[in-house]
Structure formats: structure tokens, C-alpha cells
C-alpha positions, -999 to +999 in steps of 0.1 A: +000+000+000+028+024+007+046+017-026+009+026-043+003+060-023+037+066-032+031+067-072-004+080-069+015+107-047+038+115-078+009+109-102-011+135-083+023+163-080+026+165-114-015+165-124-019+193-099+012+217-115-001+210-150-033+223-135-012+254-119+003+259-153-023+249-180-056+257-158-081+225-171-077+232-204-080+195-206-118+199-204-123+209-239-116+173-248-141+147-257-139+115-238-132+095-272-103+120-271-094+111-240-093+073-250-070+084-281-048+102-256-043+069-238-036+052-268-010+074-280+007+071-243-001+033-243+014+023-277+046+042-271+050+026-243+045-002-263+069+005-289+097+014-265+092-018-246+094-036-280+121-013-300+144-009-267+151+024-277+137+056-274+147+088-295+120+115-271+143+121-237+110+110-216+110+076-207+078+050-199+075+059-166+062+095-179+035+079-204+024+060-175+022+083-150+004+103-181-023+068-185-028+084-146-039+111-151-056+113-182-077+081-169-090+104-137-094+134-165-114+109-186-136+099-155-138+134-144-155+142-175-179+115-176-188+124-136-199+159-142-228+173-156-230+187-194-232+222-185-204+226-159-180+253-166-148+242-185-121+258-161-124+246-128-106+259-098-073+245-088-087+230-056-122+216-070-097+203-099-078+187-072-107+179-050-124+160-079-089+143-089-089+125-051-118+116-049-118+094-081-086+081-073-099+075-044-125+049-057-096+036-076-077+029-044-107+013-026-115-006-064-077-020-059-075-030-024-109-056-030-093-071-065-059-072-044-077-096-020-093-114-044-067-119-067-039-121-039-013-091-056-013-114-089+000-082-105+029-088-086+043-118-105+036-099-140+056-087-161+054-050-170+052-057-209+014-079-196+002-046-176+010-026-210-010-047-231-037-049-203-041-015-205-040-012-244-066-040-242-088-020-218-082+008-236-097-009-274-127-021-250-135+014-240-133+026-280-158-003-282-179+010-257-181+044-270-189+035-305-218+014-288-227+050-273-217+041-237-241+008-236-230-028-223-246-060-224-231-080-197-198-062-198-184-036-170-189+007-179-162+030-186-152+041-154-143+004-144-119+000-175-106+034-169-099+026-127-084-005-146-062+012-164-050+037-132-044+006-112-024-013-139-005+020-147+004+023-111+013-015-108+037-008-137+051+019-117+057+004-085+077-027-107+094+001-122+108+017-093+118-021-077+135-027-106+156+006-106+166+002-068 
């Protein structure tokens, strides 16, 4: 638990000085942008985990810690009503950012018991394609306009994605020590 409060720590540092910085400017965007926006972030990853090299200066961890926070974004946008302004304060921005990744925490902590830290004995290359996985599902979704049969909502693939971005964290930071 303290190695996940840790990343959602850095995560949340750097979501709340792009927010000092860029205000939410992020709002304008569409929530099938958001899904492109993890796919761009997603693939590289990808690529760099295949390719071994990387000719941007910024490495995996910032595309994951980017999956982060544009999942929270994406579930931000989907959370508030049509007609709310686009800029939002620093501290509802903030506000609204811990108490979805606060879900996410609490959405963790059951699967962990369930599943026993599986994630764990994965390798980060799996958690990528997880999340590139989850991320075609939520495409699907939103070309069926939002509607599932048997199959879980967006905000569950999204919290998905957060958790398996922030697994892929923590193994990075083992692996580095």
C-alpha cells in the first residue's frame, strides 16, 4: 500500500502543477479523445518496450504516469454534468482528482484480496498490453454510445487502467533500486 500512495503521490504532484500551469484546459476534450490520448501514451509505451530504444528524452514511466492522469481526466468528464463550466478551480480540480482516485484505491484494495497481488508476478510488458486492451474495449464502448450488455462501464476500465499504470510503476521503481 505504501509503494501505491507513493506513485499516486507523484501521479497527483505533477496532475496538480499542470493544473497550476495549463488551468483545465483538458476539459475541452471529448472523452473518445481522452481514449485516443491513452492510446497514443499506451502504444509508445508499447513500442519502447518492443524497439528498446527511445529517441523522445522521456521515458515509460512519464507515459504511465500520463495513462494516470488522463484516466482520472477521462472519469472526471464522464462524472460531471454537461453544462459545468470548462475551467475549474485549482482545488475543485484537485478535489475532484482525489476523490476518483480514491474509488480507484478502494477498487484496488478488493481485487488485491481477491486476486492475492497477482500483479505482482507480472511482467510489465502484460500490464501494457492490459491496458491497451482496456483501452480498445473502452473505444468499443463508445462506439456502442456508452451501452454494455453483460460487460463492465467505462469508469471500471478506466480505474483498470489507473491501477495497472500504477502496478507498472511500482515494478518500475523495484527494478531501478
Amino acid at each position: 500500500m505504501q509503494e501505491y500512495d507513493r506513485e499516486v503521490s507523484r501521479c497527483r504532484d505533477i496532475f496538480e502543477k499542470k493544473t497550476k500551469d495549463y488551468g483545465t484546459a483538458w476539459r475541452i476534450l471529448r472523452p473518445t479523445s481522452l481514449t485516443d490520448q491513452l492510446f497514443i501514451k499506451a502504444s509508445r509505451i508499447r513500442s519502447l518496450e518492443e524497439l528498446g530504444e527511445q529517441m523522445i528524452p522521456e521515458g515509460v514511466e512519464s507515459e504511465y504516469i500520463g495513462l494516470v492522469n488522463y484516466s482520472i481526466m477521462a472519469i472526471i468528464q464522464l462524472t460531471l454534468p454537461a453544462n459545468t463550466d470548462l475551467e475549474l478551480g485549482l482545488e475543485q480540480a484537485v478535489k475532484l482528482y482525489d476523490q476518483e482516485m480514491k474509488t480507484t484505491r478502494e477498487l484496488m484494495i478488493a481485487k488485491n484480496h481477491d486476486y492475492g497481488e497477482a500483479w505482482r508476478d507480472m511482467r510489465i510488458s502484460s500490464l501494457t498490453d492490459l491496458i491497451l486492451m482496456k483501452i480498445l474495449r473502452v473505444k468499443q464502448i463508445e462506439d456502442n454510445k456508452g451501452k454494455t450488455i453483460i460487460s463492465e462501464g467505462l469508469d471500471a476500465n478506466y480505474q483498470d487502467m489507473i491501477n495497472y499504470s500504477l502496478f507498472a510503476l511500482i515494478k518500475i521503481e523495484e527494478k531501478n533500486q
